[in-house]
C-alpha positions as CSV (number, residue, x, y, z in Angstrom):
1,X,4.2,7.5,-8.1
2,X,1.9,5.1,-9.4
3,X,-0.5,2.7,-7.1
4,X,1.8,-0.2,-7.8
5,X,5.1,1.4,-8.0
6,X,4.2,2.7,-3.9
7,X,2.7,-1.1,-3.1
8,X,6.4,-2.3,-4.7
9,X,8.5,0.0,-3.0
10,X,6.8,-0.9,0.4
11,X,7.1,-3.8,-0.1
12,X,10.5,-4.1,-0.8
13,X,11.4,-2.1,2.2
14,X,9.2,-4.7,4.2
15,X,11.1,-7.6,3.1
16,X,14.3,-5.4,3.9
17,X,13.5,-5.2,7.6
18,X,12.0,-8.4,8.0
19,X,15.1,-9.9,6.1
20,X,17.4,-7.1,8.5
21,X,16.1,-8.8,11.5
22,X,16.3,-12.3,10.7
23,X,19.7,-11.4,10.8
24,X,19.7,-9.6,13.6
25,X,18.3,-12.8,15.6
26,X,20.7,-15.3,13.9
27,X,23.7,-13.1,15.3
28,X,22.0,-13.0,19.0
29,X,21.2,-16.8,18.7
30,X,24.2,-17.8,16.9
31,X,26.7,-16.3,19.7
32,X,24.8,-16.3,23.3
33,X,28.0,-15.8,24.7
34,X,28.4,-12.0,23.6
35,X,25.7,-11.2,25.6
36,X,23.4,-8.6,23.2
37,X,22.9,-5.6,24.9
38,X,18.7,-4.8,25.9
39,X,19.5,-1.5,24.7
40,X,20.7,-2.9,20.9
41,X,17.3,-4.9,21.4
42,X,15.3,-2.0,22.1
43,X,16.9,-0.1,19.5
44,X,16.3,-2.8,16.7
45,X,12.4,-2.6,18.0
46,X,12.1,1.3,17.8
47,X,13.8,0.9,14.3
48,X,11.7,-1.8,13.1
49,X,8.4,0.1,14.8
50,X,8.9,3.3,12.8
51,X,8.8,1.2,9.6
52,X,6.3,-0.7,10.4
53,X,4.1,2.7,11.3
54,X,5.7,4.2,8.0
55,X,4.4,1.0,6.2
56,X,0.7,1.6,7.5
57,X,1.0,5.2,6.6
58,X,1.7,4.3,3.5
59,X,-0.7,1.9,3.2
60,X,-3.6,3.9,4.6
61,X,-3.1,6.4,1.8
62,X,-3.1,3.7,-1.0
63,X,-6.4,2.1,0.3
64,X,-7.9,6.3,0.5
65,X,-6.4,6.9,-2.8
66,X,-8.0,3.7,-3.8
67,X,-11.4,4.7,-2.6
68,X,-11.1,8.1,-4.3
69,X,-10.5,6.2,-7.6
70,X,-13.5,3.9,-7.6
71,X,-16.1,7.2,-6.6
72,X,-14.9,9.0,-9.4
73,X,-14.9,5.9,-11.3
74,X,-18.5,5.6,-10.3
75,X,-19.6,9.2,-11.0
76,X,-18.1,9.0,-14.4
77,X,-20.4,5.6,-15.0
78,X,-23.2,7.4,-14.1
79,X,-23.1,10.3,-16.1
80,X,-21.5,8.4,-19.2
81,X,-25.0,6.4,-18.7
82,X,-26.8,9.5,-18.6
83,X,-25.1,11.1,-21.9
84,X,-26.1,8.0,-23.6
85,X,-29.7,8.0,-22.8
86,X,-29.6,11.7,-23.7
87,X,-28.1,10.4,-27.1
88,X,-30.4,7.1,-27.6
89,X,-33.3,10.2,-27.0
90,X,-32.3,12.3,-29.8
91,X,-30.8,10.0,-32.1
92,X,-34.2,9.3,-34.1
93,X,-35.6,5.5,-34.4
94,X,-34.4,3.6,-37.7
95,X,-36.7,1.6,-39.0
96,X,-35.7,-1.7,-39.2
């Protein structure tokens, strides 16, 4: 999966929960009267935790894979730069 592809997806499914709870909290606020179980509280929390910790899972790997890109990115600078010294070395002066 490409680097943006993942950042999409997540945050998609980001947007779903936050989106999933809003609703969640209109129905509790909306009818006081039925008296929202604690437990169906907790239960949206733990759900909404685990996607959150999924999220930053997620997002920790993107930010190494980043990293991982921009050294090898730098190392193949550097050595391009050195092949072309190498090359500006051999390659005889013209005269101009």
């Amino acid at each position: 999966m490409s680097h943006p592809d993942a950042l999409q997806q997540a945050t998609e499914r980001l947007d779903s929960a936050v989106d999933q709870l809003e609703r969640f909290l209109q129905d509790v606020f909306a009818q006081p009267e039925q008296n929202i179980s604690v437990a169906a509280l907790q239960e949206q929390l733990r759900s909404l935790a685990e996607e959150r910790d999924q999220l930053q899972r997620e997002l920790d790997a993107e930010r190494m894979r980043t990293r991982r890109l921009k050294a090898a990115n730098e190392e193949v600078s550097g050595r391009l730069e050195a092949v072309m010294g190498r090359l500006k070395d051999l390659i005889p002066a013209v005269p101009g």
